[in-house]
C-alpha positions in Angstrom: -5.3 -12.3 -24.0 -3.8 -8.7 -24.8 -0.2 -10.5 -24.9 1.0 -7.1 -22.4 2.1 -9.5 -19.6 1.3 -6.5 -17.4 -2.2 -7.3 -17.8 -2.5 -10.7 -17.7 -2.9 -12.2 -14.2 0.8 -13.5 -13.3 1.3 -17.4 -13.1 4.2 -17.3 -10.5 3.9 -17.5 -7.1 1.9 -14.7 -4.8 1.5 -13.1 -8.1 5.2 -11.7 -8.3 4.5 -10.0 -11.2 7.0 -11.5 -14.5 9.5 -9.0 -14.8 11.6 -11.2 -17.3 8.9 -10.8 -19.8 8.4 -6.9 -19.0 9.8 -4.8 -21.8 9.9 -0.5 -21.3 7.9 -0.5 -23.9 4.9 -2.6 -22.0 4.4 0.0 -19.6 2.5 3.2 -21.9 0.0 0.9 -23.8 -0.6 -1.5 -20.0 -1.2 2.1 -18.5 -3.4 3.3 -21.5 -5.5 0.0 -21.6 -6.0 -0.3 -17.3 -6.9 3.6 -17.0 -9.4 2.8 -20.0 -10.9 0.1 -18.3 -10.5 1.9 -15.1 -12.8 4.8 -16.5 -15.6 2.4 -17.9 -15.8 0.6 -14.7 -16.1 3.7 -12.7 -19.0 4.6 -14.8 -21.0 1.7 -14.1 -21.0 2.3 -11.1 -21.6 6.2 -11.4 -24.8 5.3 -13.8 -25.8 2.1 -12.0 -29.9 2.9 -11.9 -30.1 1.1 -9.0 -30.5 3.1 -5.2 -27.0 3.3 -3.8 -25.9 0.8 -1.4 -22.6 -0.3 0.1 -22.2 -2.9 -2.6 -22.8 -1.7 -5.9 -21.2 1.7 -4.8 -18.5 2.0 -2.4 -17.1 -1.6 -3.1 -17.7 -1.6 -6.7 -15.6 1.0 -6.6 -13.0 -0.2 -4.6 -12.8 -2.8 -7.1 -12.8 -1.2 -10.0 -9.3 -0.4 -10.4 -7.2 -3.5 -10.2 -5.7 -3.5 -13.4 -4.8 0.1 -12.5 -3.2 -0.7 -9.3 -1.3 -3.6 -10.9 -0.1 -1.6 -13.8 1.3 1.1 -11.6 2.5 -0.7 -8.7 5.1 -2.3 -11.2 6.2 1.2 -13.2 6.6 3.0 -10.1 8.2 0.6 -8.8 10.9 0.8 -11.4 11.1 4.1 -11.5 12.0 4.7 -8.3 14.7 1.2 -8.0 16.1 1.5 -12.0 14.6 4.4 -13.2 16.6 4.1 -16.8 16.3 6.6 -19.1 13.3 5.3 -21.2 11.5 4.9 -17.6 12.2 8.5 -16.6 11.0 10.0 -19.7 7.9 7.5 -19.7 7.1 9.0 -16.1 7.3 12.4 -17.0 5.3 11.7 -19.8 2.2 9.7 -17.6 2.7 12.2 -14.8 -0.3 14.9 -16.3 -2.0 11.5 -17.8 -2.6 10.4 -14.0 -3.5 13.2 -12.7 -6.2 13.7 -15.3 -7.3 10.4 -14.7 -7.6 10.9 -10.9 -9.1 14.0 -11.7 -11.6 12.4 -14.2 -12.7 9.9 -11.0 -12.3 12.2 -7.9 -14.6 15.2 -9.8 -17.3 13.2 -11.3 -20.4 14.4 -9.9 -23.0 11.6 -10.1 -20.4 9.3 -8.6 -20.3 11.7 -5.6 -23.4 12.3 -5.3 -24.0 8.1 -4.6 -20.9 8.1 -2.2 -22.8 10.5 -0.3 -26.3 9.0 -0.4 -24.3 5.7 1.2 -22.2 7.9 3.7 -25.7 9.4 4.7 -26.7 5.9 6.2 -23.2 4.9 7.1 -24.4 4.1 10.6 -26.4 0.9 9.3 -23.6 -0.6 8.4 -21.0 -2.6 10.3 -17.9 -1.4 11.3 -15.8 -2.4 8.7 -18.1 -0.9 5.8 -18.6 1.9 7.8 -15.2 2.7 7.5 -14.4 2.4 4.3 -17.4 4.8 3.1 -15.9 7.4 5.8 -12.7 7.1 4.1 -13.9 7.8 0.3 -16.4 10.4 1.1 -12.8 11.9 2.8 -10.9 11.2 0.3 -13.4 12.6 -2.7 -14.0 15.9 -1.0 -10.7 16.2 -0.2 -10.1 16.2 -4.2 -12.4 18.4 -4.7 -15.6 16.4 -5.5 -17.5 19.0 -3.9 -16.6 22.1 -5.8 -18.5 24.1 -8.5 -17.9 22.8 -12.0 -15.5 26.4 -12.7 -13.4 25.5 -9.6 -13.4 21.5 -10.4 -11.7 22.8 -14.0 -9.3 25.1 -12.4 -8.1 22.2 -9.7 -7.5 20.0 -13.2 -5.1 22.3 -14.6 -3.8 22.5 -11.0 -3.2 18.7 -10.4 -2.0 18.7 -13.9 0.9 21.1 -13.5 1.6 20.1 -9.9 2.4 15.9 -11.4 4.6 17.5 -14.0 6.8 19.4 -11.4 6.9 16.7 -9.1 7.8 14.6 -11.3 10.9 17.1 -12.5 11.7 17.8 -8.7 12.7 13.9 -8.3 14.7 13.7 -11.8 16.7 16.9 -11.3 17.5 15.7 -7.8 18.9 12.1 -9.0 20.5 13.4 -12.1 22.5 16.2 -9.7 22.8 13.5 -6.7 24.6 11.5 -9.5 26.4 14.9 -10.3 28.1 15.6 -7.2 29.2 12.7 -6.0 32.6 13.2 -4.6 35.2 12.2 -6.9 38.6 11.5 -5.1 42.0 10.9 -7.0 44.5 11.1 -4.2 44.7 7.8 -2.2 45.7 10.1 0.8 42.3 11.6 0.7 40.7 8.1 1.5 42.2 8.2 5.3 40.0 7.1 7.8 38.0 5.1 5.6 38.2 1.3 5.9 39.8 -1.6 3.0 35.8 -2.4 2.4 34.3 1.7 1.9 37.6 1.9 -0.2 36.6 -1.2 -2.4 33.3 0.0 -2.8 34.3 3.6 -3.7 36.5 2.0 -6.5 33.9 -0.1 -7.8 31.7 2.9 -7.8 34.5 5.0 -10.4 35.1 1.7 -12.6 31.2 1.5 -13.0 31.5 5.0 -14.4 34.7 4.7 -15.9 36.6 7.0 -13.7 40.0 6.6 -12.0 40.5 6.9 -8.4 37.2 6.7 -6.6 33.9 7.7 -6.4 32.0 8.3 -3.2 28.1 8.5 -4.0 25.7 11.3 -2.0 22.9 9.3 0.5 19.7 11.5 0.2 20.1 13.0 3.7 22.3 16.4 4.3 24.7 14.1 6.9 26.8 11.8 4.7 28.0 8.4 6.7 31.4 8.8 5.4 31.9 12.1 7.0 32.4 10.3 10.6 35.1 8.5 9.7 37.3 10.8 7.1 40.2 11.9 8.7 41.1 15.0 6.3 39.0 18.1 7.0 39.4 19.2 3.3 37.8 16.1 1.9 35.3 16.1 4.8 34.1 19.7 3.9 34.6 19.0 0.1 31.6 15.9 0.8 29.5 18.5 3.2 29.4 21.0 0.7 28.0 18.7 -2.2 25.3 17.8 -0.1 24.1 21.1 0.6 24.5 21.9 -3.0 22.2 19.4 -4.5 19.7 21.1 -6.8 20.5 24.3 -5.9 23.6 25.6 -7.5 21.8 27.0 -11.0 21.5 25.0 -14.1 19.2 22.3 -15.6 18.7 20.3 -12.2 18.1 23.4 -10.0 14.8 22.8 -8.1 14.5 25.9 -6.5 12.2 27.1 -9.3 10.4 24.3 -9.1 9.5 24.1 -5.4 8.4 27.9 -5.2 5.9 26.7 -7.6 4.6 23.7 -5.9 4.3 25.4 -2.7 2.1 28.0 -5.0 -0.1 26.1 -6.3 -0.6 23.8 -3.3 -1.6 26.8 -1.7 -4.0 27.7 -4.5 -5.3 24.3 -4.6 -5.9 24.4 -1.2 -8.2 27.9 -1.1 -9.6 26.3 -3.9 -11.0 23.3 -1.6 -11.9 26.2 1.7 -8.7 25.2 3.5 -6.6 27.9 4.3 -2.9 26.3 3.5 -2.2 23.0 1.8 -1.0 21.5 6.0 -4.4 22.1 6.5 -5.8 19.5 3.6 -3.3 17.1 4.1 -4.1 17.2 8.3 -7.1 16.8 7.8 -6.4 13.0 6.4 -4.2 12.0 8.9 -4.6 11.1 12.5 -3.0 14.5 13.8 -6.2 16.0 11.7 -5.2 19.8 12.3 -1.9 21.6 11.9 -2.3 23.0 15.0 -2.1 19.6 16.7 1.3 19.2 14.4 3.0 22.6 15.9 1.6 22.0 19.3 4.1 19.1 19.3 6.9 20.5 17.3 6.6 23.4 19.5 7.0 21.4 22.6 10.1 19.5 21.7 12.0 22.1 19.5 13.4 24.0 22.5 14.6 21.3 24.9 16.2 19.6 21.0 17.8 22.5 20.2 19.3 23.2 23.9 20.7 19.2 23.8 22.3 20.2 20.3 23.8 23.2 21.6 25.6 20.9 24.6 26.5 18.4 22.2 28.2 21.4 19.9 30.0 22.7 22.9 32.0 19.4 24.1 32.1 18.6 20.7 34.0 22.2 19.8 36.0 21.1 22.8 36.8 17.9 21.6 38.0 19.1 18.4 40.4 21.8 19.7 41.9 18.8 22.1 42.7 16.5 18.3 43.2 19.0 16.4 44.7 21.9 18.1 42.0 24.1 16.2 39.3 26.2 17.4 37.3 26.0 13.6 34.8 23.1 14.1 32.0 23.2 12.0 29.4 21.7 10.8 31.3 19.5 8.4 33.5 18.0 11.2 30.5 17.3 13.3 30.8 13.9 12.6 33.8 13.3 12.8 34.5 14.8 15.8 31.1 12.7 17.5 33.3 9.9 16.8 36.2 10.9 18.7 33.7 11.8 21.6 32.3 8.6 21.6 35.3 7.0 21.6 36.6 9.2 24.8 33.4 8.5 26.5 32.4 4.6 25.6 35.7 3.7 24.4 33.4 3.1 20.9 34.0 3.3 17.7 31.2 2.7 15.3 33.2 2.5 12.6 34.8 -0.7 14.0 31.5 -2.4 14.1 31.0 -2.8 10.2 33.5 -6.4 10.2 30.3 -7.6 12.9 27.6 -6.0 10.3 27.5 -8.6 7.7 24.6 -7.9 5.4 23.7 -11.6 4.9 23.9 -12.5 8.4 21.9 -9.5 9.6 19.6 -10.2 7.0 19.2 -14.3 8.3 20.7 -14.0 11.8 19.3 -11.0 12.7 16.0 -9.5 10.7 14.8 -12.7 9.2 15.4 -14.7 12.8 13.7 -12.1 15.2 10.4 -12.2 12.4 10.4 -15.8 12.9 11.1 -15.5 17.1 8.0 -13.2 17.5 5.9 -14.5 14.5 6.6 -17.6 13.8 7.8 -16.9 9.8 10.1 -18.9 7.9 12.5 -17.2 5.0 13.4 -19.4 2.2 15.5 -17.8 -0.6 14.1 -18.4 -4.7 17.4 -17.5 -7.1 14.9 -19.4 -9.5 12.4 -16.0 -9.3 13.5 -12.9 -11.3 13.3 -9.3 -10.5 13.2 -6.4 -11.8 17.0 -5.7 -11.7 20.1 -8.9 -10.8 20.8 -7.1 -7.6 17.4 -8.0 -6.1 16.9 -11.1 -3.8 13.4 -12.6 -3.5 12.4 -15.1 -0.6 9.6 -17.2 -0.4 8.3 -16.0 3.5 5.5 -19.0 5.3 3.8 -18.9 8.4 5.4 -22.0 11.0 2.4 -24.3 9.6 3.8 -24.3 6.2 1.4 -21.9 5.0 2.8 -19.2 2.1 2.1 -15.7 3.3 3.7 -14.2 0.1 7.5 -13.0 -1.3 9.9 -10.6 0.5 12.4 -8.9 -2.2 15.1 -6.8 -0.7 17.2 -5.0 -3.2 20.1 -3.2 -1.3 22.5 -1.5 -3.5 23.0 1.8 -4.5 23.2 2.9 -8.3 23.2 5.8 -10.4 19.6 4.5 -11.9 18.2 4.3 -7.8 16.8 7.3 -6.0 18.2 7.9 -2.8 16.8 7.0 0.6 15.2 3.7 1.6 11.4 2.6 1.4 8.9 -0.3 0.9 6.5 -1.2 -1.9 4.1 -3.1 -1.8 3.4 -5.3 -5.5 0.6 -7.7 -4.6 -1.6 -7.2 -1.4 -3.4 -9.9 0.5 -7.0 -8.8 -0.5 -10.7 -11.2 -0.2 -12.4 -9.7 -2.9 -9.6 -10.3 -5.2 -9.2 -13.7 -4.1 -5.4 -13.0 -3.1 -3.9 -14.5 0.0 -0.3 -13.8 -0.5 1.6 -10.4 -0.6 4.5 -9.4 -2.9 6.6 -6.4 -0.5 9.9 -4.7 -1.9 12.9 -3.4 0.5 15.0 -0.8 -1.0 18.2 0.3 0.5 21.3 2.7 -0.6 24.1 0.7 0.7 27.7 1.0 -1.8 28.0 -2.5 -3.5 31.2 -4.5 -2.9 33.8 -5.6 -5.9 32.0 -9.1 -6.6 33.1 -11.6 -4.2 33.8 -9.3 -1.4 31.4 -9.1 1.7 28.8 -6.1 2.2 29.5 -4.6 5.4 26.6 -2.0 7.1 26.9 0.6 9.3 24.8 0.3 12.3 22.8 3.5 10.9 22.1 0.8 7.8 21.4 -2.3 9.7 18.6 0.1 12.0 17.3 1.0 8.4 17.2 -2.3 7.0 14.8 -3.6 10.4 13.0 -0.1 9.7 12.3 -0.9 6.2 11.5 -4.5 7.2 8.9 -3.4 9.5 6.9 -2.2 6.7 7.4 -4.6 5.2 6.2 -7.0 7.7 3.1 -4.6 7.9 2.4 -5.1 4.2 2.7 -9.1 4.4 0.0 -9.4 7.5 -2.6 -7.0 6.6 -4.9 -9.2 5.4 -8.5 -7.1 4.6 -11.8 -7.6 2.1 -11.1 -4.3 0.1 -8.0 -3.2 -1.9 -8.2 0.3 -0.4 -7.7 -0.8 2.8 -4.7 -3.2 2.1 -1.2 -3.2 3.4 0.0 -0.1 4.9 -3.2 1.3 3.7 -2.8 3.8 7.0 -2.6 7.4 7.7 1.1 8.8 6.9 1.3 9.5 10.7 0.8 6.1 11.4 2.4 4.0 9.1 5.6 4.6 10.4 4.8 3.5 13.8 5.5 -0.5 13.1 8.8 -0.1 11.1 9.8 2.1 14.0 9.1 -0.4 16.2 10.8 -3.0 14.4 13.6 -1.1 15.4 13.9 -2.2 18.7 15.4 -5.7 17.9 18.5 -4.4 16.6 20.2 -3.9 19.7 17.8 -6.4 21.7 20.8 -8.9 23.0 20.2 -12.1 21.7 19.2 -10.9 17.9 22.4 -8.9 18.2 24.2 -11.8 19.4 23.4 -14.0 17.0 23.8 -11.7 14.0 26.8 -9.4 15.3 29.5 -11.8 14.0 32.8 -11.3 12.6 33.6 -11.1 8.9 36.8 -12.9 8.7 36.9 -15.1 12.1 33.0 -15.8 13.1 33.4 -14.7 16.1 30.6 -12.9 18.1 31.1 -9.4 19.1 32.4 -9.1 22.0 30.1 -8.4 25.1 31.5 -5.5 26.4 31.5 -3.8 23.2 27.5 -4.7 22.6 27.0 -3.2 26.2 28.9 0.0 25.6 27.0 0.6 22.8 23.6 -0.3 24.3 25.0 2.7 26.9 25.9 5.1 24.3 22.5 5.0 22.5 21.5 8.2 23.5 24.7 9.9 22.7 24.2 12.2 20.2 20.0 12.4 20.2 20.6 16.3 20.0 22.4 16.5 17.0 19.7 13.5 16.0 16.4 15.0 17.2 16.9 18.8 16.4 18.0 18.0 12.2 14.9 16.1 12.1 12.6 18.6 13.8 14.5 20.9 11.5 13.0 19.4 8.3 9.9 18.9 9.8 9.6 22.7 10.9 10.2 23.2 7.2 8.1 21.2 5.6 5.3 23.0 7.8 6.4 26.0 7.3 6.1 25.7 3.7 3.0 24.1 3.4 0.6 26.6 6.1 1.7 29.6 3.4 -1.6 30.9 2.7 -1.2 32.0 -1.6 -0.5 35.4 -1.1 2.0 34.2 1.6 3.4 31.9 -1.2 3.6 34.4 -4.1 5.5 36.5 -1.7 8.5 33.9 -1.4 11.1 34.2 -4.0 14.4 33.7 -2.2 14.6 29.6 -0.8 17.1 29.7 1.6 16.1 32.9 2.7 12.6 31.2 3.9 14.5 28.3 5.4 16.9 30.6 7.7 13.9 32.4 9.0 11.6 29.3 9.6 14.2 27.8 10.9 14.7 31.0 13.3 11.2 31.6 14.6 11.5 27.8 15.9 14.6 28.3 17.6 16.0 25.8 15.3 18.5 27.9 13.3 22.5 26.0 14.8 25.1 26.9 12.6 26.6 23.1 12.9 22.9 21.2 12.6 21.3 22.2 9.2 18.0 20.4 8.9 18.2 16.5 7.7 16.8 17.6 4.3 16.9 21.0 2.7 14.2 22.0 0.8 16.1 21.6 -2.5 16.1 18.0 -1.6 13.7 17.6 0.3 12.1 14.6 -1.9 9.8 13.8 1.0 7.8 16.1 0.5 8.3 18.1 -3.0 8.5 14.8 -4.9 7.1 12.3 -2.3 4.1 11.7 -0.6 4.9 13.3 2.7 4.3 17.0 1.8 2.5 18.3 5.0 3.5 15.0 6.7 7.2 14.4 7.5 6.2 15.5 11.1 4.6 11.7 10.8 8.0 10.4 12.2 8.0 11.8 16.0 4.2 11.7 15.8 4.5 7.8 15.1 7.9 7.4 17.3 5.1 8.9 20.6 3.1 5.0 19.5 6.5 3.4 18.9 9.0 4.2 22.2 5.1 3.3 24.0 4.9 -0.1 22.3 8.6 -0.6 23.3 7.9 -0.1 26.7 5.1 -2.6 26.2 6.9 -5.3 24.9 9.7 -4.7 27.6 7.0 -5.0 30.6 5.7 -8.2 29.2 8.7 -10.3 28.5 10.2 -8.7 25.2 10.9 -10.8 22.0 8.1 -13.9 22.3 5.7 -15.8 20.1 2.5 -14.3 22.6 3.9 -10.8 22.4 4.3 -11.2 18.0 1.0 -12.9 17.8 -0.6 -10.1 19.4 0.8 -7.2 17.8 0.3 -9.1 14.7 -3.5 -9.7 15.5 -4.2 -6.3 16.8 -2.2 -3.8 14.5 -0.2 -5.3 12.1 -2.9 -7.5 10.3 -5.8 -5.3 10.4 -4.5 -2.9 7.8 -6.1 0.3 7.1 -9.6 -1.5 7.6 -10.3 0.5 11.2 -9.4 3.5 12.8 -5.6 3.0 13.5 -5.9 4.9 16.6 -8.6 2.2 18.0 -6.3 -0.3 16.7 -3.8 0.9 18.7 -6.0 1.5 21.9 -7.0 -2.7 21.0 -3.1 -3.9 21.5 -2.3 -1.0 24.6 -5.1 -1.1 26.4 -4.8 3.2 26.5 -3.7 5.7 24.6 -0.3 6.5 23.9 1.9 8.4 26.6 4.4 10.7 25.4 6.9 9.7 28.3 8.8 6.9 26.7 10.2 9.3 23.7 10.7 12.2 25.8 13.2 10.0 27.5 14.3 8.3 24.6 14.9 11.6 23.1 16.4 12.9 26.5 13.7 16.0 25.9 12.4 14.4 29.6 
């Protein structure tokens, strides 16, 4: 026993890990001990005298690193949800560690050299081992495994530097997020907003001991609240903060920092014989070249762009009409959509929230369409602890009875939270390891309520909560032999294809009936309203589709910089105005959904070279959608398949065949061009 209850296995239920036993100062001496037994386990296998085989090589490796994975599936975990200040200066800390210990794995030669003596006869083995040894022979030369012991050296002080400024792009951009949050003091400021924002917003300023209120930044550039302030001051005010966010000098300025992970991605990448770091990262994922990437971006960018244009034009229109002004811009965007809709659908999303309960979206709608086309059941456990009192864990079974493992969603925003929303996974259903339940983590940004008062979404936050869930559905039915190849285990521009498709059952009419519900009087939303807004779903998709290509043009742009290309940039928004022009992306009134300053994504994330993964996912997505609408929509056969064919197979086959398994074909692109109106 090492009395470190990060270590020990965990005695409660699908191995939730025991968070009320879990002191800061656990995590340096659990992360010490696993990467020490990590190492010596590793080396067996690199000086196992015996021939190479499948067994004592690829998935002795495979298995080498549990304590690892547990150990750092907890801390990161924590980082990211309540990253406190002993946390973020632990993390900053381990960041170089890591990366030395990946290093100390990835570049070990005799270890290598066995992979390759088992990927040499990969074609004796059966599918599923044949697999995995493709994917580690990728994933080693990839790292570098190949290289000449000078070059190996250099890529260590490369993967060294590149953790440590990483890790400071994420902590500048929470501690300035935190920063500019928009503090208001006159209550005539607030109109528009609604007695629930309001409540939160005060909550917010008590919290940090403010008067008046305090209006937190969501990681995006377009803030919610921006659609329904009324005052152009305050809604410019908000706009501007966002932009702002580490770039406007001082400690938490990342514009420094990125220059220099752009450079040395692009030095790591000559170092490996790619020509740009896209060109590494592509050649992991399904799109495998960044050619494919641009072919696509390139296709859609023009016929975005053109929509967004339109959209800017009735909505300048619109604006003069309420107004009497001809200054629209960018920061009244919003807004001003909202008044369009309203002319058009006679809609106001804003008027949806009292219907957008979080609890009964969570049971009426999310937990309720799982258990339709999947036969789950959702049983809440206040007697479990998490990592934090906001967090809510439930006990999820399969319609026999049988556990499948623990869903915890925690939803709030806090100063401690980075922004955005993802899934974790803590515990993944695994043979080898003898582990038939998953542990799976939601985390939202939504402004917490005074206590006692309801939490009301947005429909943007009730798509993202099914999103999130999605993944996390994915994590709690992959069920494979070998840890790598757990969960959502996938390529980047895959794993985003089932949350997307989760999506659909938000608006899908008997989910929304039964979950769109009246705060105060319980009663359902009224049908004509659920129909206008099933009409007006692809208002707006220019404004929607040409921010996100935006970011993605970006982050491309960025990342094929060859390292002479990179030295040469010095001046950040410089680079982004011109990238943005050569793609014809460059609208005054739709700046990209992230600028590069916060672009976490992919300059503290792991979608650097990637973010295109959304559209390239959404191509599998609107397709499945058009499946499951040809064969009878939200049913147990429909579920069961998916379930069987993609969901539950994890990363342990090529996702593409998985895909061609449930479809029958390929993909066709029609369904999002006309989801996107790009048609």
């Amino acid at each position: 026993m090492t009395g470190n209850p990060l270590l020990e296995p965990s005695p409660l239920p699908a191995g939730l890990p025991p968070f009320a036993a879990i002191r800061d100062e656990d995590y340096e001496p659990a992360f010490e001990r696993a990467m020490s037994e990590h190492l010596v386990r590793v080396a067996r296998v690199a000086e196992d005298p015996a021939a190479p085989t499948f067994e004592n090589t690829i998935e002795a490796l495979d298995l080498a690193g549990e304590a690892m994975q547990r150990v750092a599936a907890v801390f990161f975990l924590v980082s990211a949800a309540d990253g406190r200040p002993a946390i973020r200066d632990l993390e900053a800390r381990m960041a170089p560690r890591l990366a030395a210990h990946a290093d100390a794995i990835h570049l070990n030669g005799r270890l290598f050299a066995r992979i390759e003596a088992v990927h040499d006869v990969r074609d004796r083995l059966e599918p599923v081992a044949r697999h995995l040894t493709e994917r580690y022979r990728r994933e080693f030369v990839l790292a570098g495994a190949a290289l000449e012991p000078a070059a190996k050296d250099e890529l260590r002080t490369v993967n060294e530097r590149l953790s440590e400024l990483t890790t400071s792009f994420d902590q500048n951009l929470v501690a300035d997020t935190n920063d500019l949050a928009l503090h208001l003091t006159d209550e005539r400021e607030l109109d528009g907003l609604d007695r629930d924002e309001i409540a939160a917003m005060t909550a917010a300023a008590v919290e940090r001991g403010l008067d008046g209120w305090l209006l937190p930044l969501v990681l995006p550039t377009r803030q919610p609240a921006i659609a329904r302030l009324a005052r152009a001051d305050v809604r410019a005010r908000l706009h501007a903060a966002s932009l702002a966010r580490a770039s406007r000098g001082g400690q938490h300025d990342n514009r420094a920092v990125l220059l220099e992970i752009v450079r040395l991605r692009a030095r790591r990448a000559r170092l490996l014989g790619f020509p740009n770091h896209a060109a590494v990262v592509l050649a992991d994922e399904t799109a495998e070249t960044p050619e494919a990437v641009s072919g696509m971006l390139d296709h859609l960018a023009p016929a975005a762009a053109r929509n967004a244009r339109e959209e800017g034009a009735a909505l300048a229109a619109r604006f003069r009409e309420v107004t009497g002004s001809d200054g629209f811009s960018a920061a009244d965007w919003a807004w001003t959509a909202e008044q369009e809709r309203r002319a058009r659908f006679d809609l106001d999303t804003g008027e949806l929230r009292p219907y957008l309960e979080a609890d009964r979206v969570l049971r009426d709608g999310m937990f309720a369409a799982a258990s339709r086309l999947y036969g789950l059941r959702f049983a809440e456990r206040t007697d479990l602890a998490a990592y934090h009192p906001d967090v809510r864990v439930f006990a999820v079974s399969e319609e026999s009875g049988r556990p499948l493992g623990l869903y915890l969603l925690d939803l709030y925003t806090r100063d401690t939270k980075r922004g955005g929303a993802w899934m974790q996974s803590l515990v993944d259903r695994v043979e080898l390891l003898g582990q038939d339940q998953a542990v799976v983590v939601n985390n939202l940004n939504v402004p917490k309520p005074p206590r006692g008062e309801p939490t009301l979404l947005t429909l943007d936050s009730t798509e993202t909560l099914f999103h999130e869930f999605g993944h996390a559905l994915h994590g709690l039915f992959a069920a494979t032999r070998h840890p790598s190849t757990a969960g959502t285990s996938v390529p980047r521009d895959f794993v985003e294809f089932p949350s997307q498709v989760n999506e659909m059952w938000v608006l899908w009419p008997d989910i929304l009936a039964s979950y769109a519900r009246h705060v105060d009087t319980g009663e359902p939303m009224p049908g004509d309203v659920a129909e206008r807004l099933r009409a007006s779903r692809a208002f707006g998709e220019g404004f929607a589709t040409t921010e996100y290509l935006a970011a993605a043009v970006l982050d491309q742009a960025w990342h094929r910089l060859s390292v002479e290309e990179a030295d040469a940039v010095t001046d950040v928004a410089a680079f982004e105005r011109d990238a943005l022009a050569a793609a014809g992306l460059d609208l005054p009134g739709v700046p990209p959904r992230y600028s590069s300053a916060y672009f976490a994504h992919v300059f503290a994330g792991g979608y650097s070279a990637a973010y295109y993964a959304y559209i390239w996912s959404e191509v599998l997505d609107a397709d499945t959608v058009a499946w499951f609408e040809e064969h009878g929509g939200l049913t147990r056969a429909n579920g069961d398949r998916f379930r069987r064919l993609v969901l539950g197979v994890g990363g342990s086959k090529d996702p593409l065949d998985a895909y061609r398994d449930f479809r029958g074909r390929d993909a066709a692109i029609e369904p999002l061009l006309a989801r996107r109106g790009l048609s």
